[in-house]
C-alpha positions as CSV (number, residue, x, y, z in Angstrom):
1,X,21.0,-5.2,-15.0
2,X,23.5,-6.6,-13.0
3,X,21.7,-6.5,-9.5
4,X,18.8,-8.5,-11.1
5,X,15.9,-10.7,-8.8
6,X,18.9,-12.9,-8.1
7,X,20.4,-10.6,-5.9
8,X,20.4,-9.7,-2.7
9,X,20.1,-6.2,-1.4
10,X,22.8,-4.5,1.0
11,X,21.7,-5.0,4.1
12,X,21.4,-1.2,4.8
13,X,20.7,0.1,1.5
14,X,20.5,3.7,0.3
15,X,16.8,4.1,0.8
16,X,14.5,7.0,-0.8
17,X,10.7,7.5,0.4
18,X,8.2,8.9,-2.0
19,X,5.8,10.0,-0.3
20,X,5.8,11.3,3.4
21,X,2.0,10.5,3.9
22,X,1.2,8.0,6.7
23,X,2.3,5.2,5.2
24,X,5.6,6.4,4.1
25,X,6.5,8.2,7.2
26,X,5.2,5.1,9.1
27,X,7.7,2.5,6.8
28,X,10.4,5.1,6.4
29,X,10.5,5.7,9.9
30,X,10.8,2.0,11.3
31,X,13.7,1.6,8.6
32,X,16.1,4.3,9.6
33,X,15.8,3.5,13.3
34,X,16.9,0.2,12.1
35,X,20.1,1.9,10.7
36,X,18.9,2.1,7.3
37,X,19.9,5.4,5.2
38,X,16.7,7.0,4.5
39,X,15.8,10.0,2.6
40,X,12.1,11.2,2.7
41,X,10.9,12.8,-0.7
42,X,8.3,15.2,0.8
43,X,5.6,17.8,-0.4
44,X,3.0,19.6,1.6
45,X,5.1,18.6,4.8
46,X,9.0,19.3,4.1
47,X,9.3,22.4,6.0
48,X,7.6,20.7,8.9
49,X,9.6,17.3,8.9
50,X,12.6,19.2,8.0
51,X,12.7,21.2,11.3
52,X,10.4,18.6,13.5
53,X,11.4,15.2,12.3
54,X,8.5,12.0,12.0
55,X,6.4,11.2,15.5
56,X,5.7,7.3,15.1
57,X,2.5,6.5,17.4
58,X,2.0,2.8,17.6
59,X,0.9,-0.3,19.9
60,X,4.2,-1.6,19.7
61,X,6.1,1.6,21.1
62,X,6.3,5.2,20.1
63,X,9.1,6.5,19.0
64,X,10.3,9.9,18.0
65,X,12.7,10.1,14.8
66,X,14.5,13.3,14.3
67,X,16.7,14.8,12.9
68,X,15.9,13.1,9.4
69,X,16.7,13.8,5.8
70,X,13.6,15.3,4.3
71,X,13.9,16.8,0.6
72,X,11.7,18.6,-2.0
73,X,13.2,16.9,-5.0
74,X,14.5,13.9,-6.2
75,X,17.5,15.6,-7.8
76,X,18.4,16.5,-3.9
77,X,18.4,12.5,-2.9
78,X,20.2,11.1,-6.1
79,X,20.8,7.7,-7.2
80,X,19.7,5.2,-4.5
81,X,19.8,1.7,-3.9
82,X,15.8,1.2,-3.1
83,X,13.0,3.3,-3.7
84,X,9.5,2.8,-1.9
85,X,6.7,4.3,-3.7
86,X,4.5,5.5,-0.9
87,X,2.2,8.2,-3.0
88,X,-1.2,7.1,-3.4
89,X,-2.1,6.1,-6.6
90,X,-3.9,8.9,-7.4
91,X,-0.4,11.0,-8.0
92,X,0.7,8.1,-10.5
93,X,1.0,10.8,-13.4
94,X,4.2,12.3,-11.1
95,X,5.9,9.1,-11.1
96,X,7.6,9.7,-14.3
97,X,9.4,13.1,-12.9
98,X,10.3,11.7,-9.3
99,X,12.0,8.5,-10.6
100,X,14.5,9.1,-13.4
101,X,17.0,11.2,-10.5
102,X,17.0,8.3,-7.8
103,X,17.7,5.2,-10.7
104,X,21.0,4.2,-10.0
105,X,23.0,0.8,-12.5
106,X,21.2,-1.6,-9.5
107,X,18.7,0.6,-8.0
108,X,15.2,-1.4,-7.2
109,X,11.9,-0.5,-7.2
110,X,9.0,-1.3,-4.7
111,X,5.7,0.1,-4.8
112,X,4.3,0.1,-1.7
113,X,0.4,1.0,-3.2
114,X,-2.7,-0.3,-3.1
115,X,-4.5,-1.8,-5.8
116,X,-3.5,-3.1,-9.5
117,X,-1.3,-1.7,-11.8
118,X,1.1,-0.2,-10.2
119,X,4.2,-2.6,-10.5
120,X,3.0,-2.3,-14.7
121,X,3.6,1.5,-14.6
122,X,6.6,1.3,-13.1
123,X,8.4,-1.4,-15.2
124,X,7.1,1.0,-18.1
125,X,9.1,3.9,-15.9
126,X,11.9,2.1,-14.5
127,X,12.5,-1.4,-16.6
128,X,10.2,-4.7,-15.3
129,X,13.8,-5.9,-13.9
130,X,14.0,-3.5,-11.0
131,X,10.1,-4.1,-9.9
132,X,8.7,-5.5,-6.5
133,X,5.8,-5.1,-5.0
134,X,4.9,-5.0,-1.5
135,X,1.4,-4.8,-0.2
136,X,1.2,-3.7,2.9
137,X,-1.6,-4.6,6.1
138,X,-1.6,-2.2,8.3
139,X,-4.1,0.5,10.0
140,X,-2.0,3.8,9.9
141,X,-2.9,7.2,9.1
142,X,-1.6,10.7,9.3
143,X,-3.6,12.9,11.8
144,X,-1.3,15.9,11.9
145,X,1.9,16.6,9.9
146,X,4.9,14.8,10.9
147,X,2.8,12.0,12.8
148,X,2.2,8.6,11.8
149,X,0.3,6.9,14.1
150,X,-0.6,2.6,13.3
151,X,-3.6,1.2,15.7
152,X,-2.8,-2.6,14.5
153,X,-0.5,-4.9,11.7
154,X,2.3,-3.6,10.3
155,X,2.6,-7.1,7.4
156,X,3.9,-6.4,4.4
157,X,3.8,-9.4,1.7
158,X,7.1,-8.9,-0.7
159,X,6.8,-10.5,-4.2
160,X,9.4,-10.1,-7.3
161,X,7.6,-8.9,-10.1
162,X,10.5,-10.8,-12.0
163,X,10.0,-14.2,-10.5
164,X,7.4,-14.0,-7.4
165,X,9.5,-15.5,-4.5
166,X,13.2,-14.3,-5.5
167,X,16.5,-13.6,-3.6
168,X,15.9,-10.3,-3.9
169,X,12.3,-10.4,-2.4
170,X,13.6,-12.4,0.1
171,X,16.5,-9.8,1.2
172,X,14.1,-7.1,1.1
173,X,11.8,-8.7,3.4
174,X,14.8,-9.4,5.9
175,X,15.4,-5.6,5.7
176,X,11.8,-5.0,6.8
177,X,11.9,-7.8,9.6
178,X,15.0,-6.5,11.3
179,X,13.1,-2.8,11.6
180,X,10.6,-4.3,13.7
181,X,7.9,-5.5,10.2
182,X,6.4,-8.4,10.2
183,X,7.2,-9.8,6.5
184,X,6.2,-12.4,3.9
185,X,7.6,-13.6,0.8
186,X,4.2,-14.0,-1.8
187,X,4.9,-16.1,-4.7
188,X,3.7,-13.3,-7.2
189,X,2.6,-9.8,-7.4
190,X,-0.6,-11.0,-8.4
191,X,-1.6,-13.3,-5.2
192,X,-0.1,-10.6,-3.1
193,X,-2.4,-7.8,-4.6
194,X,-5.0,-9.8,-4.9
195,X,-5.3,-11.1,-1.2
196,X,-5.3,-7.6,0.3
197,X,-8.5,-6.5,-2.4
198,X,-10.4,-8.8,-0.4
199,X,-10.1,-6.3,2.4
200,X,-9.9,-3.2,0.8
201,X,-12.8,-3.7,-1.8
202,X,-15.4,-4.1,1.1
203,X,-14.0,-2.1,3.5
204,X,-12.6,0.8,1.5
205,X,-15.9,1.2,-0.7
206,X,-18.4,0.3,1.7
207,X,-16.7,3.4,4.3
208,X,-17.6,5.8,1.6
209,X,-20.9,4.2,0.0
210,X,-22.1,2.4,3.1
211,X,-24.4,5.2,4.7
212,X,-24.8,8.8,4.8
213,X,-21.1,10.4,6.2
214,X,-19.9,7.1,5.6
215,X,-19.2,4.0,7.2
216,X,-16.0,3.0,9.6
217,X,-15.4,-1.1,9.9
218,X,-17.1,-1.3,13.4
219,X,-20.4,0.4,11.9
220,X,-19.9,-1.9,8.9
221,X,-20.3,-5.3,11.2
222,X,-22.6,-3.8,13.4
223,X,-25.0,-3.1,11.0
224,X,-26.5,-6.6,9.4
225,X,-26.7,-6.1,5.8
226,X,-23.3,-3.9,5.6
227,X,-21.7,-7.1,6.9
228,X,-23.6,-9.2,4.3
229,X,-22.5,-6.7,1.6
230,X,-19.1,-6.6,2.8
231,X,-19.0,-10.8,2.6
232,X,-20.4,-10.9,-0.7
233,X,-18.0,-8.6,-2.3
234,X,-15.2,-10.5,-0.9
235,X,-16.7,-13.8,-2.2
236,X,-16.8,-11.7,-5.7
237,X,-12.8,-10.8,-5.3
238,X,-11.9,-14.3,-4.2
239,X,-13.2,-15.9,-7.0
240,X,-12.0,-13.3,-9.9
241,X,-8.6,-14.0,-7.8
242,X,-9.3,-17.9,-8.2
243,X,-9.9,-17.6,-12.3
244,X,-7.3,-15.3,-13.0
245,X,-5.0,-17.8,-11.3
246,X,-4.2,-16.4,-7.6
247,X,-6.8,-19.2,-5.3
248,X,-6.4,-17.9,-2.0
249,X,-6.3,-19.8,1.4
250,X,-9.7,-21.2,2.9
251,X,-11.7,-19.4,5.2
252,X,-10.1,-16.0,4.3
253,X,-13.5,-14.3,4.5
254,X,-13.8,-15.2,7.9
255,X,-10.6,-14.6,9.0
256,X,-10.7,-11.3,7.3
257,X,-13.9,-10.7,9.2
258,X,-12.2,-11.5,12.7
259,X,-9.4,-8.9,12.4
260,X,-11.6,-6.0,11.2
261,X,-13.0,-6.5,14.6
262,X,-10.2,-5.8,16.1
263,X,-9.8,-2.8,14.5
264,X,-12.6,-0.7,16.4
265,X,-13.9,1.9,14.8
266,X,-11.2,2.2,12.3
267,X,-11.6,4.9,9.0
268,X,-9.6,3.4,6.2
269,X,-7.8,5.7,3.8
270,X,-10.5,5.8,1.2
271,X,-12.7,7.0,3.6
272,X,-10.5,10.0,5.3
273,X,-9.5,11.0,1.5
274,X,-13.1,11.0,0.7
275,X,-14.1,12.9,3.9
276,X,-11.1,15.3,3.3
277,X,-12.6,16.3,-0.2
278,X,-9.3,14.1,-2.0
279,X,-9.0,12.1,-4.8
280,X,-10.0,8.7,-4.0
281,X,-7.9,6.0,-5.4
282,X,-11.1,4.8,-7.6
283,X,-9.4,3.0,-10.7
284,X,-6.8,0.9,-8.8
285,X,-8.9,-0.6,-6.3
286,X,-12.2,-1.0,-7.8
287,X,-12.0,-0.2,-11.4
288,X,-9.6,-2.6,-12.2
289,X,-10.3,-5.3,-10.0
290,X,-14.2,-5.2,-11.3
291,X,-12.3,-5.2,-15.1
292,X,-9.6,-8.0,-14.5
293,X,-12.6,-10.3,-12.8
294,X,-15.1,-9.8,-15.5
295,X,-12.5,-10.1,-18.4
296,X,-11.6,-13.0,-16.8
297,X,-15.4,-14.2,-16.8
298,X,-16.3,-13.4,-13.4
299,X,-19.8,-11.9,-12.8
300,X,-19.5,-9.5,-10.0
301,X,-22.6,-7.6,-9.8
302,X,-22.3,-6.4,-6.4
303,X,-18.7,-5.0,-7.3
304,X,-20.3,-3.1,-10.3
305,X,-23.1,-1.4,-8.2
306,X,-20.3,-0.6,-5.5
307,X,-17.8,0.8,-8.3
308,X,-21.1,3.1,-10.2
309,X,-22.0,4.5,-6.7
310,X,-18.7,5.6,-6.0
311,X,-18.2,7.3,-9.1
312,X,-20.6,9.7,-8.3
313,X,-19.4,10.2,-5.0
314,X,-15.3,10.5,-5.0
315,X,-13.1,12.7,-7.0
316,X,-10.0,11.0,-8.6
């Protein structure tokens, strides 16, 4: 394609959001304040954004954004230059309807997801040459329509899935910075995803499995062998990460450790899907991380007891 990894995007580009839950409202919203042109690709909310606009609640500033352009199909946005994917992997099996009508010749691709796989679905959807990745660290959620309120972090680690550390994953990340996001170039998909399933795997599960009602982070640490079970899980992903060739930096158990404190008594998404009777995004975050690490020779017994327990607890 001629707009490959070696090129830059526009500095405003054409931008479509799928997915108007927290985390796209939350990215979508910091972008077109920016300037960017951003069309939202919403659902169960459209009506509401559509006559209310996005409320962004946030330590950094609130900020209202309204009006915005909020649409029920993709056929309404058209060809774009960059798409966010911003469903949770759970609606995966909708991908291959929303996409097709916002491809453009140069149009580029970044999954904004959690877990693994998703950049491999999408290069089957959209061509492997149009694929980034971005995993994103941030504590936002969605407590009434139209509202996206962040208590901490707002990171989001770029990589090329043609290439790692590109031009275009560079460009991207410039986008983000000059919105007010905190951005990193990683130098693949696979050290990006792999660094944030430290977090999630612990945190995610253990809100679910960790107790009657579940778990939030602060109930986690407070209690002693939550916090052991949370360590040892993270041991688990860092060394399936290490063998299947993404070694992280030192002390990231630690450090991972000091800024869930920070967090208070923080519900991750997993654990409001789960509470909200949802599907629980199961396979991407646990299911395949436990799979890649084992395949790669990785015993990680304390992953496969976490994974079994959830599966008779979560829809997906």
């Amino acid at each position: 394609m001629p707009g490959g990894p070696a090129h830059a995007l526009p500095a405003l580009p054409r931008t479509a959001v799928v997915g108007t839950g927290a985390l796209g409202m939350y990215y979508g919203a910091k972008l077109a304040r920016s300037g960017v042109p951003v069309s939202f690709l919403a659902r169960r909310d459209l009506a509401h954004l559509q006559k209310h606009g996005i409320q962004v609640r946030c330590p950094y500033g609130d900020f209202p954004l309204h009006p915005i352009q909020a649409f029920g199909t993709p056929q309404e946005v058209g060809p774009v230059d960059l798409v966010l994917i911003c469903i949770k992997t759970t609606g995966n099996a909708d991908l291959k309807n929303l996409i097709p009508p916002l491809l453009g010749p140069d149009t580029v691709v970044c999954t904004l997801q959690n877990g693994l796989g998703n950049e491999e679905l999408l290069s089957s959807l959209a061509g492997k040459e149009r694929v980034l990745g971005g995993v994103c660290h941030v504590c936002v959620s969605r407590p009434e329509p139209g509202v996206a309120r962040n208590l901490a972090c707002t990171d989001i680690k770029f990589s090329d899935l043609s290439g790692g550390d590109t031009p275009r994953a560079r460009s991207l990340a410039q986008i983000f910075t000059k919105a007010g996001v905190g951005c990193t170039v990683a130098p693949s998909i696979g050290s990006a995803r792999w660094y944030k399933l430290v977090w999630n795997v612990p945190f995610n599960g253990l809100g679910i499995a960790g107790g009657p009602g579940g778990r939030d982070t602060q109930q986690v640490l407070e209690d002693p062998q939550l916090q052991r079970e949370a360590k040892d899980l993270m041991a688990e992903v860092l060394a399936a990460s290490a063998k299947l060739g993404f070694p992280q930096e030192d002390g990231l158990i630690e450090k991972e450790i000091a800024r869930t404190r920070t967090m208070g008594h923080y519900k991750s998404s997993s654990q409001l899907d789960w509470e909200a009777g949802k599907p629980v995004e199961l396979e991407s975050i646990w299911g395949e991380a436990l799979r890649q690490g084992t395949a790669a020779g990785v015993p990680m017994p304390h992953l496969r007891k976490l994974y079994e327990k959830l599966k008779g607890m979560v829809k997906v």
